[in-house]
C-alpha positions in Angstrom: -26.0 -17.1 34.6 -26.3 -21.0 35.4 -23.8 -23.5 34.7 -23.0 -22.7 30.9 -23.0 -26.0 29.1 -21.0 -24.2 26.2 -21.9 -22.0 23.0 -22.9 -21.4 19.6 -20.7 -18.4 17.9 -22.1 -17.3 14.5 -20.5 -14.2 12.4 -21.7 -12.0 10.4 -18.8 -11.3 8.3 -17.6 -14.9 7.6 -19.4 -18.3 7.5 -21.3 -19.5 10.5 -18.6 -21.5 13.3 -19.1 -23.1 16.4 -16.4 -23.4 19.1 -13.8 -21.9 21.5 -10.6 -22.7 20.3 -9.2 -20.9 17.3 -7.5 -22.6 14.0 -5.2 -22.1 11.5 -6.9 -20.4 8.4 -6.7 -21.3 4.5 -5.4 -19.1 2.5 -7.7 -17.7 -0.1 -6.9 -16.2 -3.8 -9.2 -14.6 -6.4 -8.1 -13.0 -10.0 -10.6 -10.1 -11.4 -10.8 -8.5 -14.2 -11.5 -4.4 -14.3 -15.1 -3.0 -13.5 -13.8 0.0 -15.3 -10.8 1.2 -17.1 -10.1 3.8 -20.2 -7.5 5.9 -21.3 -7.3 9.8 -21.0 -5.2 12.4 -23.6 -3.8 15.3 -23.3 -5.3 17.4 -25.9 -8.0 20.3 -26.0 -10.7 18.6 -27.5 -11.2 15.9 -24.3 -10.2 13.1 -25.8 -10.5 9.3 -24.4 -11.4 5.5 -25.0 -13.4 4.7 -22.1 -15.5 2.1 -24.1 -12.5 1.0 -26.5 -10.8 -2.3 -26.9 -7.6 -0.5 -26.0 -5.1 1.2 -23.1 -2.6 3.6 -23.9 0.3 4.8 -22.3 3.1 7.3 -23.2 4.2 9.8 -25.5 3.0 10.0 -29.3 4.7 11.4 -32.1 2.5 13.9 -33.7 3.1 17.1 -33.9 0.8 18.3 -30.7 2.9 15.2 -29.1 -0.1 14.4 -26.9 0.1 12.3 -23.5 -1.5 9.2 -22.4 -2.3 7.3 -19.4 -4.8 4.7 -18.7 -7.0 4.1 -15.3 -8.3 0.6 -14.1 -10.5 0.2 -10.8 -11.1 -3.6 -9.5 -13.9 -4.2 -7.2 -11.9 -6.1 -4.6 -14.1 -6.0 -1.7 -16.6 -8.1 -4.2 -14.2 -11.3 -3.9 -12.1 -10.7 -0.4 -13.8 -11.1 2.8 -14.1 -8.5 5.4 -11.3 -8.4 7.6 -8.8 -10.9 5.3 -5.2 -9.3 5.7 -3.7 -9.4 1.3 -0.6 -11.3 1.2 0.1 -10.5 -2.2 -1.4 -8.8 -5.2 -0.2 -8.8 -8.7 -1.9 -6.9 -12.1 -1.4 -8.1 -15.5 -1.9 -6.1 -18.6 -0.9 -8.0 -21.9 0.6 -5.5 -24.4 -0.1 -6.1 -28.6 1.3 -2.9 -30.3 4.2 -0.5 -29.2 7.0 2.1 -30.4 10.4 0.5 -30.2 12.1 0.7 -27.5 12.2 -0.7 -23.4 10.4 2.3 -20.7 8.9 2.1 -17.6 5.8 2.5 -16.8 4.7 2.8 -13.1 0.9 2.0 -11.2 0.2 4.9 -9.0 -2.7 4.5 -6.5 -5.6 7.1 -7.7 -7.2 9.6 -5.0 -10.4 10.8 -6.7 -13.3 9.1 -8.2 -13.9 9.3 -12.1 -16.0 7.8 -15.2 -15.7 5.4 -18.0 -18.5 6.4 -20.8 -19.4 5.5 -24.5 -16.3 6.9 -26.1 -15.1 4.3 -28.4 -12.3 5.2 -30.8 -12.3 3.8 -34.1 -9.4 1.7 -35.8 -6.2 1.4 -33.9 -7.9 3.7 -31.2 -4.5 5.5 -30.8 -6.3 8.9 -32.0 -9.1 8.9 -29.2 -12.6 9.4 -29.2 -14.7 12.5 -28.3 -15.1 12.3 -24.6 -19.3 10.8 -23.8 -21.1 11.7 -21.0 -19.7 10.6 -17.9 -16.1 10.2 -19.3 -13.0 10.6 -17.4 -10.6 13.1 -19.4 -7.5 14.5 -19.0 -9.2 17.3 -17.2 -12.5 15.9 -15.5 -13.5 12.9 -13.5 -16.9 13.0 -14.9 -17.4 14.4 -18.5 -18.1 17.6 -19.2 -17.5 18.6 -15.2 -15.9 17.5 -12.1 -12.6 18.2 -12.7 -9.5 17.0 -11.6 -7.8 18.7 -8.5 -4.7 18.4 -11.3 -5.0 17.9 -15.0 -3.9 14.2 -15.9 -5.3 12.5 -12.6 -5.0 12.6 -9.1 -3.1 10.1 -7.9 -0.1 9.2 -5.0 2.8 10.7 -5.3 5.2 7.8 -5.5 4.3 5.2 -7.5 3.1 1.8 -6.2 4.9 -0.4 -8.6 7.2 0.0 -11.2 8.6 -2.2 -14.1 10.2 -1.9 -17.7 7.7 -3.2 -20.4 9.6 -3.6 -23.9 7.7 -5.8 -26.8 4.6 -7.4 -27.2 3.7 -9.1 -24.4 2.2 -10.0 -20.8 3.6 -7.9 -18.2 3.1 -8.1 -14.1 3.5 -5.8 -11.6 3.8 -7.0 -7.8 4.1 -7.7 -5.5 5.6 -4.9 -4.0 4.4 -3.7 -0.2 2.7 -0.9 -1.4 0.8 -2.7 -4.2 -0.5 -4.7 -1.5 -1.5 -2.1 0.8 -3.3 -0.7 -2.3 -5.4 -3.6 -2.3 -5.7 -3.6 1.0 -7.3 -0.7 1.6 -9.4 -1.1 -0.9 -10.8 -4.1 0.8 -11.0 -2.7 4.2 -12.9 0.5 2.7 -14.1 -0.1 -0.5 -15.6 3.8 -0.5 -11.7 4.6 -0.9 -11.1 2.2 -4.1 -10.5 4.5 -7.3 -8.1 2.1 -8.9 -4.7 3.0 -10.3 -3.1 5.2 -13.0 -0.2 3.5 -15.2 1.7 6.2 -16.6 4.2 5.4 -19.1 7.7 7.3 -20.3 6.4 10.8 -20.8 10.1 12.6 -21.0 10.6 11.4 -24.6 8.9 11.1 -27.5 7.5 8.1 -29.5 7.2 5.7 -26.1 3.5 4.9 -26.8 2.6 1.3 -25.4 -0.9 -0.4 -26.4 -2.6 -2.5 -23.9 -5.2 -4.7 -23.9 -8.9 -3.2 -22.2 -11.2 -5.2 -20.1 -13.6 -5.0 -23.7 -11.4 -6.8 -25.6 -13.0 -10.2 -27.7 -9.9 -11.5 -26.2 -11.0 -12.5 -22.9 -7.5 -14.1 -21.8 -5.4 -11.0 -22.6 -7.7 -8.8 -20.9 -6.3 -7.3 -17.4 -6.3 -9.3 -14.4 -5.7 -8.6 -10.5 -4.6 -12.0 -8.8 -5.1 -11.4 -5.4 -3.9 -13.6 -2.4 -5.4 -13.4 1.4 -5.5 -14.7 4.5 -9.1 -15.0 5.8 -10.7 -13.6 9.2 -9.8 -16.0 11.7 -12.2 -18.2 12.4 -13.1 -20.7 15.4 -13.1 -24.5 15.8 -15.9 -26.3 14.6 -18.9 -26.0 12.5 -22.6 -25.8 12.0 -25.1 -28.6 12.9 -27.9 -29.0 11.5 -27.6 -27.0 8.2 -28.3 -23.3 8.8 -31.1 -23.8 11.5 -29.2 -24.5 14.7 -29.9 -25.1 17.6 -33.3 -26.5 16.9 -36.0 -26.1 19.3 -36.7 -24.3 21.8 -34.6 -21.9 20.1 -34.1 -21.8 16.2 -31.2 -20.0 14.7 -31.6 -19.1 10.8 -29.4 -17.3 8.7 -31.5 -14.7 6.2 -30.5 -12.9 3.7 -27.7 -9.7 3.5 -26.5 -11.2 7.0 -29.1 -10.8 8.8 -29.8 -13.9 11.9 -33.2 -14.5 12.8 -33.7 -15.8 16.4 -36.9 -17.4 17.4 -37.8 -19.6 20.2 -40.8 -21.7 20.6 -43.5 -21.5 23.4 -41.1 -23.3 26.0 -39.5 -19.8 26.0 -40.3 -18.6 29.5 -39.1 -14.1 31.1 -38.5 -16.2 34.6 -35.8 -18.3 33.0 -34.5 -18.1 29.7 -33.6 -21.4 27.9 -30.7 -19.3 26.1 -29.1 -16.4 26.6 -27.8 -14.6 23.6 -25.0 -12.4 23.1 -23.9 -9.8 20.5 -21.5 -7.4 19.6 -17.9 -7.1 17.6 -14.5 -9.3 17.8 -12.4 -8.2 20.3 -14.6 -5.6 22.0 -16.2 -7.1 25.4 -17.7 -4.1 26.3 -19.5 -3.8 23.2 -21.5 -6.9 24.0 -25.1 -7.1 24.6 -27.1 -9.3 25.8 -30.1 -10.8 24.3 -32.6 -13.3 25.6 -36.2 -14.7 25.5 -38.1 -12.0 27.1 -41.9 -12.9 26.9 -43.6 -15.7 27.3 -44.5 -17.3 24.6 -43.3 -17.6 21.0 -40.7 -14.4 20.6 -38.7 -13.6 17.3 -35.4 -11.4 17.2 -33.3 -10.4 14.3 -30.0 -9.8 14.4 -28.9 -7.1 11.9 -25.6 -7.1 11.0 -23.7 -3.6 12.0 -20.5 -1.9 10.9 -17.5 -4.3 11.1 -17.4 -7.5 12.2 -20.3 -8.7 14.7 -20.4 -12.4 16.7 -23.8 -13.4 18.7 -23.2 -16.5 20.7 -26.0 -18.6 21.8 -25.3 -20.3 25.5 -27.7 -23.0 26.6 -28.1 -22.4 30.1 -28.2 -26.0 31.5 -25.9 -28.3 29.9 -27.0 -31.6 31.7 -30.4 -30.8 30.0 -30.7 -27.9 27.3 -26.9 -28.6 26.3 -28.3 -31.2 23.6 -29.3 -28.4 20.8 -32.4 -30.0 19.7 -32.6 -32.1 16.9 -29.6 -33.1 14.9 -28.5 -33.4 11.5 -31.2 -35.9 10.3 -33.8 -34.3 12.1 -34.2 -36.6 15.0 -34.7 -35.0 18.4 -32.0 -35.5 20.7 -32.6 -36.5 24.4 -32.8 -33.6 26.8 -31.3 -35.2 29.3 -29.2 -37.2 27.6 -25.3 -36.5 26.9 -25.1 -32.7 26.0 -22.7 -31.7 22.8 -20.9 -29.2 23.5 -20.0 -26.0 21.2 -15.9 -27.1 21.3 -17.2 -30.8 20.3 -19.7 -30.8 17.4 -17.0 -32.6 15.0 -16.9 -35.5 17.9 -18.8 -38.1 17.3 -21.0 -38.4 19.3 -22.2 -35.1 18.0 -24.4 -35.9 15.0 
């Protein structure tokens, strides 16, 4: 390859950057409610609230002295960006009615998928519904089948977090390492993300605890995941010319679901390229491959975006001519001889 004037790096993953050096990152942050949550009992009939204004935990007093534990899943890879390391995760549940008395009640990280249906207990909700179609129960996932590999949930051994919850009010929990690995795993593979289990005192009786649901009128009490990250890292610089870059010969657009659309004009020539364009994943050279202008004439490539992170960097091939990438910012054409910007320079000024 000629003298290489310098290149264009755009990701898949994060926003489109230009450059070679790499910067420090902002930290990001996010707070979600639930996409799902509901309570299962312990009793024969398949009792649950999965579309109720209320969570239960803990032991009840009647006479069958049933169980309860409530499930929450968050859709975290909807608001972190591939490839962000969590730095700290924390989950809020804001209890209005309770037993007397202080008891724990741990998160444990859930290892099986499961439902939340129609059920919708009347009143107080503390007596349950009859489990709807699709239901998670004490004993299935997914009412009336799937069960659980163990009545009550499947879920981690050893809790992820743990505190004492006493009177009405808002409790947290986090961040503890393993809340955050939660979370993080969840972002990284989002096919793994069931949620979490909170499981109350269920060695005495009379410990019941009533939590707010994600269908409560009361948006502000509802449950919340704050979330903290540090984004992908990311290279100096950014895009010129909105999201067509470089301009002609070769026009660089960003489509829709990721997808980058390369098309060069009819200067493109198979005896010598005006570009040469490279793809593949971070930190993987010999993953690269390379892609260039291969008939003459107008030719169009897209680049689809594959598993994990993906880079394609565009290198003019000339920088004392093709190094200028076309037009800039208000359109105009820049010289192609004159004064090419380089990929490490677009924030200098004499980049427009």
């Amino acid at each position: 390859m000629r003298n290489i004037a310098g290149f264009l790096c755009l990701t898949v993953a994060a926003s489109v950057v230009t450059g070679l050096a790499a910067v420090p990152v902002r930290a990001g942050s996010a707070s979600i409610e639930p996409v799902r949550d509901t309570t299962v009992q312990s009793s024969e009939e398949g009792r649950c609230n999965g579309s109720g204004d209320f969570l239960f935990t803990g032991r009840t007093g009647q006479s069958q002295d049933f169980l309860r534990r409530a499930l929450l899943v968050f859709d975290v890879a909807s608001v972190v960006p591939a490839g962000a390391t969590i730095t700290d995760a924390r989950l809020t549940l804001s209890m209005n009615k309770t037993r007397p008395g202080t008891q724990n009640a741990s998160l444990s990280r859930l290892l099986a998928d499961w439902g939340e249906g129609a059920s919708n207990a009347p009143g107080n909700e503390g007596g349950m519904a009859a489990a709807a179609p699709g239901d998670a129960t004490w004993d299935v996932r997914f009412f009336p089948g799937s069960p659980w590999a163990v009545s009550g949930g499947d879920f981690a051994a050893l809790p992820s977090a743990t505190i004492a919850v006493g009177g009405v009010n808002d409790y947290t929990w986090g961040s503890t390492p393993a809340l955050v690995a939660d979370v993080q795993a969840w972002a990284d593979d989002p096919s793994s993300n069931f949620g979490w289990i909170l499981i109350g005192n269920e060695t005495a009786t009379r410990t019941a605890k009533r939590f707010v649901a994600r269908e409560n009128a009361s948006v502000n009490s509802r449950p919340r995941l704050e979330i903290e990250f540090d984004p992908p890292p990311a290279v100096a610089g950014r895009v010129p010319d909105g999201n067509e870059v470089p301009g002609t010969p070769l026009t660089v657009q960003k489509l829709g679901g990721g997808t980058i659309r390369l098309e060069w004009d009819d200067s493109c020539r198979a005896s010598d390229t005006d570009y040469g364009v490279y793809e593949g994943e971070f930190g993987d050279p010999a993953s690269q491959l390379v892609r260039t202008c291969s008939t003459g004439g107008a030719a169009l490539h897209d680049l689809v975006p594959g598993a994990g992170d993906r880079f394609y960097v565009v290198v003019p091939h000339n920088g004392a001519v093709e190094g200028a990438y076309g037009t800039d910012s208000a359109g105009a054409a820049r010289a192609a001889a004159g004064a090419p910007c380089f990929a490490q320079a677009i924030d200098d000024p004499v980049c427009p």
